[in-house]
C-alpha positions, 0 to 999 in steps of 0.5 A: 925735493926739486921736482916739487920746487919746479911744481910749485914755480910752475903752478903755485900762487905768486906771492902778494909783491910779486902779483904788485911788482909785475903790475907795475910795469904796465902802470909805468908805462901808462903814464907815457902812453896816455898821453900820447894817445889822447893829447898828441893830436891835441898838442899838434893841432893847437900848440904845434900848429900841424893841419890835419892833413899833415898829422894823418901822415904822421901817425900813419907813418909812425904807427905802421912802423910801429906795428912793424917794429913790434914783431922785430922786438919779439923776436930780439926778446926771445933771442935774449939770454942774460942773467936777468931773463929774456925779458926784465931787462928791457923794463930796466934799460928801456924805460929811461929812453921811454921817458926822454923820447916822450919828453921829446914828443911833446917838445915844441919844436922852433922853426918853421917850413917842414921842420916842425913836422919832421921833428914831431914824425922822428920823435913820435916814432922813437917814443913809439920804438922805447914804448914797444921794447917795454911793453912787448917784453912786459906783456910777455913776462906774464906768460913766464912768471908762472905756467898756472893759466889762472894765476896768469890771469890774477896777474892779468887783473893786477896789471889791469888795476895798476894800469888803469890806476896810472890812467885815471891819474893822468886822466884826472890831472894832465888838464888842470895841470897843463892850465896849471904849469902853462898860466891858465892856458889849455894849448901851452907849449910849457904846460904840457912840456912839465906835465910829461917830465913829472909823468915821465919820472913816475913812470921810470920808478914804476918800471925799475920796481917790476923789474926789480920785484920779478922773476922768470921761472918758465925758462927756455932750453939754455941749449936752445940759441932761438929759433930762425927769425923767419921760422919764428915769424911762420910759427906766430902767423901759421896759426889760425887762432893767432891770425883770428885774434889779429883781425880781431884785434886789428878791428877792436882796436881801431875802435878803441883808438879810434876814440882815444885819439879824439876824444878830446875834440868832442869836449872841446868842440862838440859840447864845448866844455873842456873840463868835462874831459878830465871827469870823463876820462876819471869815469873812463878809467874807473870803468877800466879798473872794473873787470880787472877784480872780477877776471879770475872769477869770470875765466874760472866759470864761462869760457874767455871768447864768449866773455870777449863777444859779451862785452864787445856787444855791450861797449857798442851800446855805450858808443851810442849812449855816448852819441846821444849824451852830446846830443843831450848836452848831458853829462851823466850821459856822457859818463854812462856811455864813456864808462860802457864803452871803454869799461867793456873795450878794456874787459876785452883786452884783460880776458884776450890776453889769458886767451893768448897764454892759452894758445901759446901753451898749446902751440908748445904742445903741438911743435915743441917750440914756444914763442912768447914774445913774438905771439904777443908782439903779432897781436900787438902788430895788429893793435898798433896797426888799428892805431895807425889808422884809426890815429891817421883816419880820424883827424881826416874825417874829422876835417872831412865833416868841417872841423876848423881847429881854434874855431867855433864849429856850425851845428852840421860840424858837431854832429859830424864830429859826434858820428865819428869819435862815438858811433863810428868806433862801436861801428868796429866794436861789432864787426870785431865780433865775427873774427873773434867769434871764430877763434877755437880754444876751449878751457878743457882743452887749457887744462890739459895743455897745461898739464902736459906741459907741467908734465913734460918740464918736470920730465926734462928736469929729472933727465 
């Protein structure tokens, strides 16, 4: 009767609730990190008042560390044993400091001289800090749910669908609701300092509710204390598969980032219609919720890295759709490349994750040890890297082609400014294409390590 109760914790369908609460992790979480990642360059430039100079080194700064700090929270993870599991206690305990420290980032700080700056660098870091803690221990409660490589992926799309669900919120409402709480004015300290509060709170319930909606049934030998961090660290960057994904990943990401972060500039600036913001990045995030209904259909009949170079090649399409949208001053354009671009980058990143599971798994295999949350944390390192510079890089370049903040900017600057929030990240969508497309994991070879695996930890507990 055991045996068959480990079976089915293993490689059984999660229930219904269980499938809503883990997805709701990452919706909590969402709420904090949109925001950031498409209006903190926003907020200092025009509410702050930081140049472009100053804020590249900022986010160069923050963003490395937190790349860094992404391995360091990984191997904590997997030193963690408490009743909870190694990793639902950071959904409960890290999500009140995600909020405060994100209230904090869009604060304006008083003052003048070098202190805005300094404020702007430690509380974007720290925000950084809480929202790596949660987000490596939730990407890794996926792999631990459950050992079924399909039903992680089921997992994977109600995550997607959770998530992108919070981004379309935020991506609807954050503009009219800064105009709204900050009297009609787009660049009010006071709007975008109550839209974070209430975002804020949202995102908090949603993190209780997955962790108090999961449980961890692939559990480590209690005897086992984890491994040595150095060992740990060998492990994740030995394996050629994980190095691949990481340049892969470091290459896409300053794609997708790249564009986030300035995303707004091309409506403002570009075409100069602010509202258009809040339908193109509805459409955005619609496109992003998308693949998630059709990801255990996909990774069911066609192997994941081929899915991957697909969808890379037809979101580059959408970069330049998007590049002769603003030429057009066409909005219908402008959506079709914004949903081609961010829809596809997102697919990327939903069947990525299914492949990692599946490179864990068989990692495990091979040495007996398994490492979920430093996996995840070493691509993670490698997304937030793609962050750092594409956060740091674009502000620059967009200064380099003209861009002078609260002005109207010369038809030279526009097109400039058009190269590098849309061309430039397909650009990097393409060259992604080579690293990834050298990543060897098959869907046989995902079977059979699942199966020995299942094998195996029955074997253990009969012993």
């Amino acid at each position: 009767m055991e045996e068959k109760t480990i079976q089915k914790n293993e490689e059984g369908r999660l229930s219904l609730g269980r499938r809503l609460a883990y997805g709701s992790f990452e919706a909590g979480g969402m709420f904090a990190f949109s925001m950031v990642s498409t209006y903190l360059t926003v907020f200092y430039t025009d509410v702050v008042g930081l140049t472009p100079a100053v804020i590249s080194i900022i986010m160069l700064i923050a963003r490395v560390w937190d790349g860094i700090n992404d391995p360091m929270m990984g191997i904590i993870c997997e030193k963690t044993r408490t009743r909870w599991g190694r990793y639902r206690p950071y959904l409960l305990f890290g999500a009140p400091v995600l909020a405060v420290t994100t209230i904090l980032a869009f604060t304006k700080p008083n003052g003048t001289g070098l202190w805005p700056a300094v404020y702007c660098g430690v509380t974007y870091i720290l925000s950084g800090m809480a929202y790596t803690a949660t987000g490596v221990a939730g990407t890794a409660l996926n792999n631990v749910l459950t050992r079924n490589n399909q039903e992680r992926m089921v997992l994977i799309s109600f995550r997607g669908v959770l998530s992108n669900i919070a981004t379309l919120i935020t991506g609807a409402v954050t503009m009219p609701l800064i105009m709204k709480l900050g009297d009609g004015n787009p660049s009010s300290a006071k709007g975008y300092f109550w839209a974070v509060v209430i975002f804020s709170v949202i995102g908090t319930i949603l993190y209780w509710i997955a962790f108090a909606g999961t449980k961890e049934v692939v559990t480590p030998d209690p005897e086992k204390k984890g491994m040595p961090v150095m060992e740990s660290l060998k492990l994740a960057f030995g394996d050629a598969n994980i190095r691949k994904l990481l340049i892969g990943y470091l290459l896409y990401m300053c794609g997708v980032f790249g564009r986030l972060g300035i995303m707004a500039y091309f409506f403002l600036y570009v075409v100069e219609k602010p509202l258009w913001i809040s339908i193109a990045a509805t459409v955005m995030t619609a496109a992003m919720i998308a693949p998630n209904f059709i990801y255990p259909f996909l990774t069911a009949r066609f192997e994941k890295k081929s899915l991957m170079l697909t969808f890379l090649m037809i979101g580059a399409v959408g970069g330049l759709v998007m590049f002769l949208g603003g030429k057009m001053m066409s909005l219908p354009v402008i959506l079709v490349g914004t949903a081609l671009f961010h829809g596809c980058g997102a697919a990327v990143g939903g069947v990525s994750y299914g492949l990692i599971a599946e490179i864990i798994d068989d990692m495990e295999v091979r040495t007996g040890n398994r490492a979920d949350a430093i996996v995840l944390s070493v691509t993670s390192f490698a997304v937030k890297l793609g962050n750092a510079l594409a956060g740091s890089l674009g502000v620059i370049l967009l200064s380099a082609v003209g861009y002078v903040a609260n002005a109207t900017q010369t038809a030279a600057t526009k097109n400039g400014m058009s190269i590098v929030i849309n061309l430039l990240p397909a650009g990097l969508y393409l060259i992604a294409l080579i690293p990834f497309s050298m990543i060897k994991m098959s869907r046989a070879k995902a079977a059979e390590n699942q199966a020995i695996l299942t094998g195996r930890h029955t074997e253990e507990q009969d012993q």
